[in-house]
C-alpha positions in Angstrom: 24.9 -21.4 -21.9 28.9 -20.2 -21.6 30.2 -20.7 -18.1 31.0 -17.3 -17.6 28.8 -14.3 -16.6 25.9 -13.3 -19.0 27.7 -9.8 -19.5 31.7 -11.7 -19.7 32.7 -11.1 -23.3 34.0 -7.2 -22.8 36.0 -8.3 -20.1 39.8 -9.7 -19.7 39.7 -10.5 -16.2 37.3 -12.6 -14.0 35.3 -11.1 -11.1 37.0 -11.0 -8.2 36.0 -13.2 -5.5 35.5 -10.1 -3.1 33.3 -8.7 -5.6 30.6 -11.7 -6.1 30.0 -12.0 -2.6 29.5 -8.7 -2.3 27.2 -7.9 -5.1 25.3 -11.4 -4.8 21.9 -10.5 -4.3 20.9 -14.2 -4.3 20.7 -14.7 -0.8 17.6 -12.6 -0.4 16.2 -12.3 -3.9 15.6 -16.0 -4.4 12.2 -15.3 -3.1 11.2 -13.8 -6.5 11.2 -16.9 -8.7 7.7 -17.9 -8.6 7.1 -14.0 -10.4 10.6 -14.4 -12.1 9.0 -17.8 -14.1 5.2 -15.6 -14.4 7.0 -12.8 -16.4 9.7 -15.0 -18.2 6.4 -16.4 -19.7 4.3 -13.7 -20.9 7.7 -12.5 -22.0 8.4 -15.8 -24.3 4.4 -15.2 -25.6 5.3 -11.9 -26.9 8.5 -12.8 -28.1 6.4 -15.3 -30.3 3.5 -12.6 -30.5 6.6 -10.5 -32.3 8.1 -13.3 -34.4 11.3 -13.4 -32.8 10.7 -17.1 -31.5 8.8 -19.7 -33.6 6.1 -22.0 -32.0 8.7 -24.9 -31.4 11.4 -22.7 -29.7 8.2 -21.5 -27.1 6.9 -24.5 -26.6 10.3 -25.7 -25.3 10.7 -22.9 -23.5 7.4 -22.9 -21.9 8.1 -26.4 -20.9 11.4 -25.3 -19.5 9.9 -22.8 -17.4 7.1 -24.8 -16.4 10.2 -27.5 -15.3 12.4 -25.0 -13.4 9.3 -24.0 -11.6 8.7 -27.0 -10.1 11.9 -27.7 -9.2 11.7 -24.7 -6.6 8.5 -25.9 -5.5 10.2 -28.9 -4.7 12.9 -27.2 -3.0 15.2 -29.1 -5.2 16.3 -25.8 -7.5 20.2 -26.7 -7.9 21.8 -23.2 -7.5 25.1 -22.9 -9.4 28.5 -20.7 -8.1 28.3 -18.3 -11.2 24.2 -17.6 -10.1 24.9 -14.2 -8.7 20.8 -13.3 -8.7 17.4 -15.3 -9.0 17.3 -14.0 -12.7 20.5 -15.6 -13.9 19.7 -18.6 -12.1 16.6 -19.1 -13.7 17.8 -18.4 -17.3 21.1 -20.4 -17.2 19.0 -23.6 -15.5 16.4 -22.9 -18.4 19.1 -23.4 -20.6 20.7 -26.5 -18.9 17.5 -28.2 -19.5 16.4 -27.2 -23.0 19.3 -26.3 -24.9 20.9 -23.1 -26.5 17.2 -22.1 -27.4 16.7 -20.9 -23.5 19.3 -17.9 -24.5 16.7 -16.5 -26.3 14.1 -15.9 -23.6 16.4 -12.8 -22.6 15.7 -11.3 -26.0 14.3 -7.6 -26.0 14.7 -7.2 -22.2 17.3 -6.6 -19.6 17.5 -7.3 -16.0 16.9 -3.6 -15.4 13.3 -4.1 -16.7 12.9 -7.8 -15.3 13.4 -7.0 -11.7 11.4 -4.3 -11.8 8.7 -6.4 -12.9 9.6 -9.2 -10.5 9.0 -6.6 -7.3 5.8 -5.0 -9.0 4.5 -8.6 -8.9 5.8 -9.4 -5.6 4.4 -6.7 -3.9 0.9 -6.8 -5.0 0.4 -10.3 -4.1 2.1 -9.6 -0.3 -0.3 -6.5 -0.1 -2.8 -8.2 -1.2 -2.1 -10.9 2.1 -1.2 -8.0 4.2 -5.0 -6.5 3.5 -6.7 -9.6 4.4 -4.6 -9.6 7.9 -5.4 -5.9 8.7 -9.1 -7.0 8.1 -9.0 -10.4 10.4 -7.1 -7.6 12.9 -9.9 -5.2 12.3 -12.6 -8.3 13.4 -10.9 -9.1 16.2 -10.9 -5.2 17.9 -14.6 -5.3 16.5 -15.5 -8.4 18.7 -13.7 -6.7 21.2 -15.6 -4.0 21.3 -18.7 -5.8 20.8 -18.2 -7.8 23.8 -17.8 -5.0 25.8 -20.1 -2.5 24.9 -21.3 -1.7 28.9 -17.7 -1.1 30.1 -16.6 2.4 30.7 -13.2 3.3 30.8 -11.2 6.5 31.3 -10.5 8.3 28.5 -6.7 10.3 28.3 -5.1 13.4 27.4 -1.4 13.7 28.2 -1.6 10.2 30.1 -3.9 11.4 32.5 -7.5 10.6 33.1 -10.0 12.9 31.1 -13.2 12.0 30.1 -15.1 8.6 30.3 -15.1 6.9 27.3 -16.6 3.2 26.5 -13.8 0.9 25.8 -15.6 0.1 22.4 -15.5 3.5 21.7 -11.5 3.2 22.3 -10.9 0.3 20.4 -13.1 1.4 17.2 -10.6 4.0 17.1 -8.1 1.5 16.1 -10.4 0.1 13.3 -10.8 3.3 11.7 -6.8 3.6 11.7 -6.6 0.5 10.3 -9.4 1.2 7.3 -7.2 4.0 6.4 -4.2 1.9 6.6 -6.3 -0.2 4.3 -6.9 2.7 2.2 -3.2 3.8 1.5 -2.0 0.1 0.9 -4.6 -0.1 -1.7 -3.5 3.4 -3.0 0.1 1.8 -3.5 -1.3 -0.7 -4.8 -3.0 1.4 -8.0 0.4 3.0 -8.6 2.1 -0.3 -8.8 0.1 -1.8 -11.1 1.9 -0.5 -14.4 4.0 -3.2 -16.4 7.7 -2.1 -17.1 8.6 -4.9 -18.9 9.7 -3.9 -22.6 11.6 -1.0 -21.4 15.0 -2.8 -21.7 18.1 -1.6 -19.7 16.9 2.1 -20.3 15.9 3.2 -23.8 13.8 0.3 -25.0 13.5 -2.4 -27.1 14.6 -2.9 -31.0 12.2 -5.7 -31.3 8.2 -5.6 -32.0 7.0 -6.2 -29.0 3.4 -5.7 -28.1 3.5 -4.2 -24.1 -0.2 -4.4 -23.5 0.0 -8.0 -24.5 2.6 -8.5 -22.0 0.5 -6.4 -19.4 -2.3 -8.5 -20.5 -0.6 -11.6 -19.7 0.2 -10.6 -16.2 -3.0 -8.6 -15.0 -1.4 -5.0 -15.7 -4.4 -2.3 -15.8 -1.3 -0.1 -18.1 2.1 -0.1 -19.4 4.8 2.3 -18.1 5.3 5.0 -20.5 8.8 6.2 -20.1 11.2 3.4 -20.2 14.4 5.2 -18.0 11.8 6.0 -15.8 10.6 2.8 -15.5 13.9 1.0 -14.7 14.9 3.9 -12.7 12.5 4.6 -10.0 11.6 2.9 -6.9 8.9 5.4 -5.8 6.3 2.9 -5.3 8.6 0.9 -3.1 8.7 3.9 -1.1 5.3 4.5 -1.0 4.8 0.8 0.4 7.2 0.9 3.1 5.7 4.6 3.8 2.4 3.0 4.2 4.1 0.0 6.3 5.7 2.6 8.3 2.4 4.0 9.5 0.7 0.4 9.8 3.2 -0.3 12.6 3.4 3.4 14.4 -0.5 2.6 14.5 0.2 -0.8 15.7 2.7 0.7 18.0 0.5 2.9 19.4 -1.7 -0.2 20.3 0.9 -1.6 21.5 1.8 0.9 24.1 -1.4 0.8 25.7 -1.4 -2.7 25.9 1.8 -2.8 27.6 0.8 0.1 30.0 -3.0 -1.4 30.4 -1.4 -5.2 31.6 0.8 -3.1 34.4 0.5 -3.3 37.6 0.0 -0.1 38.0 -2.9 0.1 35.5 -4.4 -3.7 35.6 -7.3 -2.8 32.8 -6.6 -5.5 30.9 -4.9 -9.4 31.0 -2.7 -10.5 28.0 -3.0 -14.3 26.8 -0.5 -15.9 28.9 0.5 -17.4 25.3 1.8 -14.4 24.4 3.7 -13.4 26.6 7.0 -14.9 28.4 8.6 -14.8 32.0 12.1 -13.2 33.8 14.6 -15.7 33.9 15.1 -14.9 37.5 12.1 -13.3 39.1 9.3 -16.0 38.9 6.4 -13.8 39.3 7.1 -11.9 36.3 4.8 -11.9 33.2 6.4 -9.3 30.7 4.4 -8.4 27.6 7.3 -8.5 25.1 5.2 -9.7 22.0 3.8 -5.8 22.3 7.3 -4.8 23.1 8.7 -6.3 20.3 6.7 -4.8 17.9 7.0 -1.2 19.2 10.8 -1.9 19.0 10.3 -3.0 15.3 8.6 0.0 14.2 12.2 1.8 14.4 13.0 -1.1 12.1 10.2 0.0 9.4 11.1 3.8 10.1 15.0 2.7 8.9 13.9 0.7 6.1 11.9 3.9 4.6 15.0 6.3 5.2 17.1 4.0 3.4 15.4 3.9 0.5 14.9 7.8 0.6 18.3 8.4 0.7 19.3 5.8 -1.6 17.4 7.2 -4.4 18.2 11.0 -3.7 21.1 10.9 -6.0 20.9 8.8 -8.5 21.4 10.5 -11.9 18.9 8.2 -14.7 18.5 5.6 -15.5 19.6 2.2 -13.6 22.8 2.1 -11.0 23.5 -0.7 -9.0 22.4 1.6 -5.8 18.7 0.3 -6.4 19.4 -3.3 -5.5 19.5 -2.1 -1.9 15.6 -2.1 -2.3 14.9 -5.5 -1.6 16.4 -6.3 1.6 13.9 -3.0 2.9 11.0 -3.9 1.0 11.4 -7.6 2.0 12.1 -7.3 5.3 9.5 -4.7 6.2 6.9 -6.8 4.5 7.6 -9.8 6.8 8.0 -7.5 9.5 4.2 -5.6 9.6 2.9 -9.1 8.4 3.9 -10.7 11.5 3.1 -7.5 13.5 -0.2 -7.8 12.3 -0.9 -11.4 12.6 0.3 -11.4 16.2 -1.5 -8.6 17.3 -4.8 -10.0 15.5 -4.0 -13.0 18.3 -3.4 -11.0 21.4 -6.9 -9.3 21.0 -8.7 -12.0 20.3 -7.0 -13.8 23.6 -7.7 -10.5 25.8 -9.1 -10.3 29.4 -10.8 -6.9 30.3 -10.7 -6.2 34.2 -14.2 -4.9 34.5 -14.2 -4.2 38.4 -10.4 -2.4 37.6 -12.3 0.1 34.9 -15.3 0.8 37.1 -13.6 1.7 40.0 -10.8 3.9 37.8 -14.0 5.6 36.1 -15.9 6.5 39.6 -12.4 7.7 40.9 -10.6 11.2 39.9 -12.3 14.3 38.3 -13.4 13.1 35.0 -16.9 14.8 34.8 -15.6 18.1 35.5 -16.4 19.2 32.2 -20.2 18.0 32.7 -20.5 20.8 35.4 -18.7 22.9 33.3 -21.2 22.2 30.4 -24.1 22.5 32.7 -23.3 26.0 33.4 -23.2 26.7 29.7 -26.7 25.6 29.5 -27.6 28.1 32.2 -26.3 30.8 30.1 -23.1 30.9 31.6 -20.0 31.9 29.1 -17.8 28.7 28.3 -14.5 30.3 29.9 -16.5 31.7 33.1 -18.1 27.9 33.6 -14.4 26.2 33.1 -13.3 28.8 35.7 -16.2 28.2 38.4 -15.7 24.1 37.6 -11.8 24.3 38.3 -12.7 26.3 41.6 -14.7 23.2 42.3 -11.7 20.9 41.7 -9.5 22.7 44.0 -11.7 22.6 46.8 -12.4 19.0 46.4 -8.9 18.1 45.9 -8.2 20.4 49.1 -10.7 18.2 50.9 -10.1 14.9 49.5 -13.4 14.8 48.2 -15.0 13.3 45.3 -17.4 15.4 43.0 -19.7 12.9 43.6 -19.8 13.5 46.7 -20.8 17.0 46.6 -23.9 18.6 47.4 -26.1 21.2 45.6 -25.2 23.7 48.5 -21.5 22.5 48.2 -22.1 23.7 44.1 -24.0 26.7 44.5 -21.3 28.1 47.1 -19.4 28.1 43.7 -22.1 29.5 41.5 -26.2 30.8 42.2 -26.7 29.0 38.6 -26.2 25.6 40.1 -29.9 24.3 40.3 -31.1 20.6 41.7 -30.8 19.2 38.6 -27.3 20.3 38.4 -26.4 17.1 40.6 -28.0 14.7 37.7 -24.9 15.5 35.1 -22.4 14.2 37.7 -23.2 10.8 36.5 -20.9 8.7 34.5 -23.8 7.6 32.3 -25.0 10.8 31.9 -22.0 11.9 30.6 -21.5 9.2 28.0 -25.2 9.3 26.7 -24.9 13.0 26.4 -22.0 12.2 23.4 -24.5 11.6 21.1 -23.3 13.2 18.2 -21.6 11.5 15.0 -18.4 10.1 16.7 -19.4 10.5 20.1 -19.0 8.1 22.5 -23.0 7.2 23.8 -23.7 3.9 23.2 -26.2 4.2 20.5 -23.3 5.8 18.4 -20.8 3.3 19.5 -23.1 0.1 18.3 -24.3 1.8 15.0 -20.5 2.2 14.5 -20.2 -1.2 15.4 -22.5 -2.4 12.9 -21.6 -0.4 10.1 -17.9 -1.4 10.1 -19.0 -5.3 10.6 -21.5 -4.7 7.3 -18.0 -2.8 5.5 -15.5 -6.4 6.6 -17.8 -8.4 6.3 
């Protein structure tokens, strides 16, 4: 294999020095050569499928491959100055061990349609990992909630208490974000499989290829049907990091209630000591910067999805050089919500829930106002005339520092003549979650069949 670059013979001058360091994509795109080798070989099969190489010059390639591959398993690949990418790496090592025949292997393909086929490959097998995370992270909030099926908590609106809600009840909410996180990875995850090999740099291929074949080989469901749109379009890479982006403002979302649950000010819940770390200077601290962290990197996804968004906005057809700014985002925010994922999966299995801290913040405040409110409405009262007589009730008790529980049926029928004796039974907090009995309601009975259902659906 010449010395020079695989594209050298039009030009009269070598690459500048500036130039290969800054167009080297080998740095971060060395992580492709396991799915580098898998395509090189069902491209070499069809190659002989085609007639362009005989049985012999596959066989040595094959072996080649088969060689280079372990090699990087070994962590003993010897890169080479003039390797500015993973795919000319490959190919001029192939052709260090077996001869001129290894410059054949590039026959009937470019590296706009190799790389393209190198991500697609990629990205289903890291999906593919990152779905069986979301699910261990889905088991662990499940257990969660399991655990603590008796425990009420206060529910929020605007950050300030609402309704009682069971703290299963809050954490299957979570669950169900993550199923449909679930679902949209696996959405991506149809649209990227389509083989682009045999598309070449843009137009195709001169040889008789067979592309099903190929897609064959390498688990395609279908071949990609337009080749400049093939090598030219990094929509599904978008649609990844879009679904990655709202993995981690779900996990975000998590995360700030984590954070504001272990404060002080809150004390609902303990984080593993494990995961979290201390203030250089203040020894009492306990900060919960694993949470922290991954509400910080959510910015990070959001970036990564902008870039490629803008990246792609102009780009006339087919390939330009603009799309190898892909990886770095697609890599990066893979590791990224992997991690995210993994750790959170960790910290919930590891929580403490302050019981005694969510009973007393449950019995405390105003948060079944809207049982009295209701209760009028089953007196006949009009909805906006009961919230009205209800937040006359709140005022007076605020007024007088008194609880609603502490109220009388005279104290309630100064308010209103439909208040009867049994008006007193709704200001319960058991009342009021056993009366969510609806699909999606809070009562228990909802809250375990939920349970059950989405341990049947992860299981």
């Amino acid at each position: 294999m010449p010395k020079g670059k695989l594209w050298g013979g039009r030009f009269r001058e070598r690459t500048h020095r500036l130039v290969e360091e800054f167009t080297s994509s080998l740095s971060f795109d060395r992580r492709l050569y396991a799915y580098d080798i898998h395509g090189s070989i069902a491209h070499c099969k069809t190659l002989e499928k085609a007639g362009v190489l005989s049985r012999k010059e596959t066989a040595a390639i094959l072996r080649g491959l088969e060689t280079v591959r372990g090699e990087f398993e070994a962590s003993r690949f010897p890169f080479a100055p003039q390797d500015e990418d993973i795919h000319v790496a490959i190919e001029r090592r192939l052709t260090e061990l077996i001869g001129p025949v290894g410059g054949k292997l590039h026959t009937g393909r470019s590296r706009n349609d190799q790389v393209a086929l190198d991500i697609r490959l990629y990205l289903q097998d890291q999906l593919a990992s990152l779905l069986g995370g979301m699910k261990r992270l889905q088991q662990a909030l499940l257990i969660q909630a399991r655990t603590h099926l008796d425990v009420v908590m206060p529910g929020y609106t605007h950050l300030q208490r609402a309704q009682p809600v069971l703290f299963a009840h809050h954490f299957l909410a979570y669950v169900e974000m993550l199923e449909r996180d679930k679902g949209r990875v696996k959405d991506a995850l149809v649209r990227l499989n389509v083989m682009p090999l045999g598309s070449g740099a843009l137009a195709g291929t001169n040889y008789p290829v067979d592309r099903r074949y190929t897609a064959k080989l390498l688990g395609f469901a279908s071949v990609s049907e337009n080749s400049l749109d093939a090598v030219a379009d990094r929509d599904f890479a978008v649609e990844v990091l879009a679904a990655l982006s709202i993995i981690m403002m779900h996990l975000s979302r998590l995360s700030e209630e984590l954070i504001l649950w272990s404060s002080q000010e809150f004390q609902f819940v303990d984080l593993p000591d494990s995961f979290c770390t201390g203030s250089s200077m203040m020894p009492q601290k306990k900060n919960p910067d694993v949470p922290e962290l991954i509400r910080g990197k959510t910015g990070r996804l959001y970036g990564h999805l902008l870039a490629l968004l803008t990246m792609q906005k102009g780009l006339p057809l087919s390939y330009n050089r603009d799309l190898q700014e892909d990886k770095e985002a697609l890599f990066d925010g893979l590791d990224t919500v992997a991690a995210s994922v993994e750790v959170t999966a960790e910290i919930i299995k590891g929580l403490a829930v302050n019981r005694a801290v969510l009973a007393k913040a449950v019995g405390s405040g105003y948060l079944l106002a809207t049982e009295l409110a209701d209760y009028l409405v089953t007196k006949g009262v009009p909805f906006r005339e009961a919230h009205a007589i209800t937040g006359r009730i709140v005022r007076a008790c605020l007024d007088r520092h008194q609880h609603l529980r502490d109220l009388t049926l005279a104290d309630l029928r100064a308010f209103s003549e439909h208040f009867e004796k049994d008006a007193l039974d709704v200001i319960t907090v058991e009342g009021a979650i056993e009366r969510k009995a609806q699909i999606g309601g809070t009562a228990r009975k909802r809250v375990e069949a939920r349970i059950k259902a989405l341990e049947r659906l992860l299981r």
